[in-house]
C-alpha positions as CSV (number, residue, x, y, z in Angstrom):
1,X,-7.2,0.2,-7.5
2,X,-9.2,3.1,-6.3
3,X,-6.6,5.4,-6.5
4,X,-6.3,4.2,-10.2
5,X,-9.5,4.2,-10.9
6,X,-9.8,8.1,-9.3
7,X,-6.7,9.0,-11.6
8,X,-8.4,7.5,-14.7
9,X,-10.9,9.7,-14.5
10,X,-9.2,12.9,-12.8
11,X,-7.3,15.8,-13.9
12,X,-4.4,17.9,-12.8
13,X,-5.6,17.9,-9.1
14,X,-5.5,14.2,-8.6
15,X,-2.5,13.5,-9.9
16,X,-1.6,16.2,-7.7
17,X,-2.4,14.5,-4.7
18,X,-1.0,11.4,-5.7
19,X,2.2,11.8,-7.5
20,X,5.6,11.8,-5.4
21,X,7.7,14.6,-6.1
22,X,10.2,12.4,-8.3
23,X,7.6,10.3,-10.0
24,X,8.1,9.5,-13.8
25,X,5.1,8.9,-16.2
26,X,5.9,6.9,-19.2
27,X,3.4,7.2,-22.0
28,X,3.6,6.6,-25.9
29,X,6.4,8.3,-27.0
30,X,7.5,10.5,-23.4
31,X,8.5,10.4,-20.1
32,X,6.8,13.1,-18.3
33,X,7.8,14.4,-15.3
34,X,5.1,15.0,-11.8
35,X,4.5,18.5,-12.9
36,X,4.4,17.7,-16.8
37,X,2.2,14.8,-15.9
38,X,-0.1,17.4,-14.0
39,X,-0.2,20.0,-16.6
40,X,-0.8,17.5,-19.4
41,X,-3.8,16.5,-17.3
42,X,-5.1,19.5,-16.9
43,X,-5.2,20.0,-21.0
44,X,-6.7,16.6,-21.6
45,X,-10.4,16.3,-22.3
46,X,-10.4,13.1,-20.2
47,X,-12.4,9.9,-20.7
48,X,-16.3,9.6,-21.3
49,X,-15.8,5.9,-19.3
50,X,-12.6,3.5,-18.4
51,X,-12.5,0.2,-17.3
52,X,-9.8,-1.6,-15.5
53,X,-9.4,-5.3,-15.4
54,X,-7.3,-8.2,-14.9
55,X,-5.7,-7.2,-11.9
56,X,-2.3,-7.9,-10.8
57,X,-0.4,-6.7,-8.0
58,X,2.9,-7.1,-6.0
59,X,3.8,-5.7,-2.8
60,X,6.1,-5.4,0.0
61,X,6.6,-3.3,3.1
62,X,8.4,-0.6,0.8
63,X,6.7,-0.3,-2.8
64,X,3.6,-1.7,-4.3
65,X,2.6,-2.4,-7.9
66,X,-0.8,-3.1,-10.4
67,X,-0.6,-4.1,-14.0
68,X,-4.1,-4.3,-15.3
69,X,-6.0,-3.9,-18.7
70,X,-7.0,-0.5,-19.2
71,X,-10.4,0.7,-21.8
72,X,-11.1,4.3,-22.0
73,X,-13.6,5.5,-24.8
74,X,-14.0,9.4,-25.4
75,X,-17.1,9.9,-27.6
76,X,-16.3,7.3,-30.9
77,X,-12.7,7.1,-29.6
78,X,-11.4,4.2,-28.0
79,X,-7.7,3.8,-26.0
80,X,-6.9,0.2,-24.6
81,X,-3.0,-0.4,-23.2
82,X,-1.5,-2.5,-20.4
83,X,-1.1,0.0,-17.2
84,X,1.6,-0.3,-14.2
85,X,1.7,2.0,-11.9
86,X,4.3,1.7,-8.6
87,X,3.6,3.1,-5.0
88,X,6.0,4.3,-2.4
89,X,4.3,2.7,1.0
90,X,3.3,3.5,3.5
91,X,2.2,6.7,2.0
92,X,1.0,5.7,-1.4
93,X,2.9,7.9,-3.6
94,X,3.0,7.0,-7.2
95,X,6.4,7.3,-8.1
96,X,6.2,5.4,-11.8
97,X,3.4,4.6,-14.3
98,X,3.7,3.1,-17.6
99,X,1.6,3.3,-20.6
100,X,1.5,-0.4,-23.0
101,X,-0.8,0.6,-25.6
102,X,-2.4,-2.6,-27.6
C-alpha cells in the first residue's frame, strides 16, 4: 500500500518507476496505456489529500493484488471509487489498475 499510496499522490515520475512496460490503466471511460498513463499524470493537477481504506489483498509467488476504497478531494472537489491495482512479483511492477468510481 505504500506504493499506492506514493502513486496517489505522484505524477508522471512515479508511475514511471512503477508501471511495467505492458501495464494497462483502466479509468472512467479509457484504457490507457504505461506511457499514456504517465503523460496523463504529468497534466493532472493531482489531489490536495487521498485516503485509502478497506484493504484487501491476494497474492501468490507470481502476481499480487489490493482493492481498497479510494477519497481524493482537490480544493471543493471530491473523487471516491473502488481501486485494484495488480503486481508482477518479485519485482513489483504494476501491470493493471482499475478505476470503480462510486
Amino acid at each position: 500500500m505504500d506504493i499506492e499510496h506514493r502513486l496517489a499522490l505522484g505524477r508522471g515520475a512515479e508511475y514511471r518507476e512503477v508501471l511495467a512496460d505492458d501495464a494497462l490503466i483502466v479509468v472512467p471511460g479509457a484504457v490507457l496505456t504505461a506511457s499514456e498513463c504517465i503523460a496523463a499524470m504529468d497534466d493532472s493537477p493531482g489531489w490536495d489529500e487521498v485516503t485509502l481504506q478497506d484493504v484487501r489483498m491476494i497474492a501468490d509467488a507470481a502476481t499480487a493484488s489490493v482493492v481498497y476504497e479510494f477519497r481524493g478531494q482537490r480544493g471543493e472537489t471530491e473523487y471516491t471509487a473502488t481501486l485494484a491495482s495488480t503486481y508482477r512479483l518479485p519485482s513489483r511492477r504494476l501491470v493493471l489498475h482499475q478505476q470503480t468510481p462510486h
